[in-house]
C-alpha positions in Angstrom: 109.3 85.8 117.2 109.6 84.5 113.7 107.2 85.3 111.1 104.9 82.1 111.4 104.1 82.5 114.7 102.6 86.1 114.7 100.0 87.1 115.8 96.6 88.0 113.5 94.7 91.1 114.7 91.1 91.9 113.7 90.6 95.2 113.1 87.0 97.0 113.2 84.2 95.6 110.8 83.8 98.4 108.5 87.2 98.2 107.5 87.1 94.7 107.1 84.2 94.9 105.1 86.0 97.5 102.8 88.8 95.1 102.5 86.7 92.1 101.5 85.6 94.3 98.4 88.9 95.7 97.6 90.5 92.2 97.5 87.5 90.6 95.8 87.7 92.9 92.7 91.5 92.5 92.4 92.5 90.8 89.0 95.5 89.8 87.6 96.9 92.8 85.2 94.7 95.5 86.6 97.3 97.4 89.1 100.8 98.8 89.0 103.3 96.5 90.7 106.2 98.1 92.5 108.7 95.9 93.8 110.2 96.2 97.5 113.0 94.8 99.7 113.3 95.4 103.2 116.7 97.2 104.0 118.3 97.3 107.4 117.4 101.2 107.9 112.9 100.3 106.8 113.2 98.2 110.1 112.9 98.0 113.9 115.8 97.0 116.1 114.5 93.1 115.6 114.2 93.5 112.1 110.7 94.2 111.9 109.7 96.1 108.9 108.6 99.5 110.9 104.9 100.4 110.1 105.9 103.5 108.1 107.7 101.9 105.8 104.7 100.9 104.5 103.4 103.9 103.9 106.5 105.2 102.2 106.2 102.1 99.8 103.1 102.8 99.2 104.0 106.5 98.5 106.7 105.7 96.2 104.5 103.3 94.1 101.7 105.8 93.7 104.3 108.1 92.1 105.7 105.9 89.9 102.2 104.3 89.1 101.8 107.8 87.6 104.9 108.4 86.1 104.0 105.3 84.2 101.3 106.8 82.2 103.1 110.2 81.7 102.3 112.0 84.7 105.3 113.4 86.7 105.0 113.9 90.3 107.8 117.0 89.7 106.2 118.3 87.4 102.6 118.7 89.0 104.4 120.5 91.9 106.1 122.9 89.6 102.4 123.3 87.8 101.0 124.3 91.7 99.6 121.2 92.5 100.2 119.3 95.1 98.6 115.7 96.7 98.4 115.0 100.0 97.1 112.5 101.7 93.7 113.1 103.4 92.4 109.5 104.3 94.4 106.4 105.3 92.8 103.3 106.0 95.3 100.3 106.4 95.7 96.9 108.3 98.6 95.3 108.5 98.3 91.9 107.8 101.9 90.0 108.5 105.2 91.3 108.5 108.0 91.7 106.7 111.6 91.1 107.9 114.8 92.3 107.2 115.8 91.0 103.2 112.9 89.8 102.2 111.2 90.9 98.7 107.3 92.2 98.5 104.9 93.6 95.7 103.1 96.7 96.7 100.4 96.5 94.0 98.3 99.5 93.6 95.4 101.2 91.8 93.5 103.9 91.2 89.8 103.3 92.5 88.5 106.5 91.7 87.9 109.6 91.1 85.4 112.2 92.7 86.1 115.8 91.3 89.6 116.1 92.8 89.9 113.3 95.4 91.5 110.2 94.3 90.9 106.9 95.9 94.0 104.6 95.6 93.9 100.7 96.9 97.4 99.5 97.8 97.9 95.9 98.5 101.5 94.4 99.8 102.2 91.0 99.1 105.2 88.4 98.9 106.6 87.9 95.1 104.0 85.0 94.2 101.0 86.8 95.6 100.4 84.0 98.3 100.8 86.3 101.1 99.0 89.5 101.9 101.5 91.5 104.5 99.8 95.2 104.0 96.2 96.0 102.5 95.3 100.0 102.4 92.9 102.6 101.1 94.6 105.9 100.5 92.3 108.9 99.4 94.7 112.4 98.0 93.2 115.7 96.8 94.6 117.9 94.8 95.9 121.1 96.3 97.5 124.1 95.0 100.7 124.8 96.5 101.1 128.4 96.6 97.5 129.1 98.1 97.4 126.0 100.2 93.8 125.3 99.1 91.7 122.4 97.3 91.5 123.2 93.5 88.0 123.2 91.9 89.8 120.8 89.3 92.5 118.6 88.5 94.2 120.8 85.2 92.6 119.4 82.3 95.9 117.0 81.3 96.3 115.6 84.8 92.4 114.5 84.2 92.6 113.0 81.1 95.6 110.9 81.5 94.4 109.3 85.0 91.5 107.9 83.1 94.5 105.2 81.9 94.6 104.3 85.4 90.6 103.3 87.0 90.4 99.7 88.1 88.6 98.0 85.4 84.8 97.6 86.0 82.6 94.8 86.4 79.4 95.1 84.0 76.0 95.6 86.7 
């Protein structure tokens, strides 16, 4: 099957309604943009992109969405912290095939104490087409006990401040 004549899915409606937001509030400038290519080993035997890629794309930008503002993903695991996925909301829109180039845009949505809600979108080069839209929710954890911390360590908080999606005024 080539790529125009996939199918659409619908997903449930609360998703959907989720999306609608997330995609509405999306500017131009206000998300880190990691760039992709789907290798031979991200896909299925038809050259599919696999639906875990993805997720590992998304991963990968996340880190280096922080890295960007001076927050090393080594280095919070050799503080004790660690951030694992606790939520994932995704629907996949259209797929990718082998060789071709994406955008996995992504932002920080927000904070609550030590949860931090990310929105990941996947889209071809020039934006036109949406392939992958997600919600990803982590919490901080500390490694050695294997439990939520009360807090993010004081320079971890500060510096994510550079990353909330810009606001609309009420």
């Amino acid at each position: 099957m080539s790529p125009e004549s996939q199918p659409y899915f619908e997903i449930a409606p609360s998703l959907n309604s989720r999306e609608a937001i997330v995609n509405a509030s999306w500017q131009a400038g206000d998300s880190f943009e990691y760039p992709v290519r789907a290798q031979p080993h991200h896909t299925d035997y038809s050259g599919v992109v696999w639906h875990g890629s993805y997720i590992a794309w998304m991963e990968e930008a996340r880190v280096e969405c922080l890295d960007s503002v001076g927050v090393s993903f080594a280095d919070l695991v050799a503080m004790g912290c660690n951030l694992p996925v606790v939520e994932l909301a995704i629907k996949y829109h259209q797929s990718l095939w082998m060789g071709m180039r994406a955008v996995v845009r992504t932002r920080i949505n927000a904070q609550t104490g030590v949860r931090m809600h990310w929105d990941h979108q996947i889209q071809s080069l020039d934006g036109q087409v949406s392939y992958v839209t997600a919600q990803v929710t982590l919490v901080a954890v500390d490694s050695q006990q294997g439990k939520v911390l009360r807090r993010l360590p004081p320079a971890i908080e500060s510096t994510l401040i550079k990353l909330f999606a810009p606001r609309e005024s009420p």
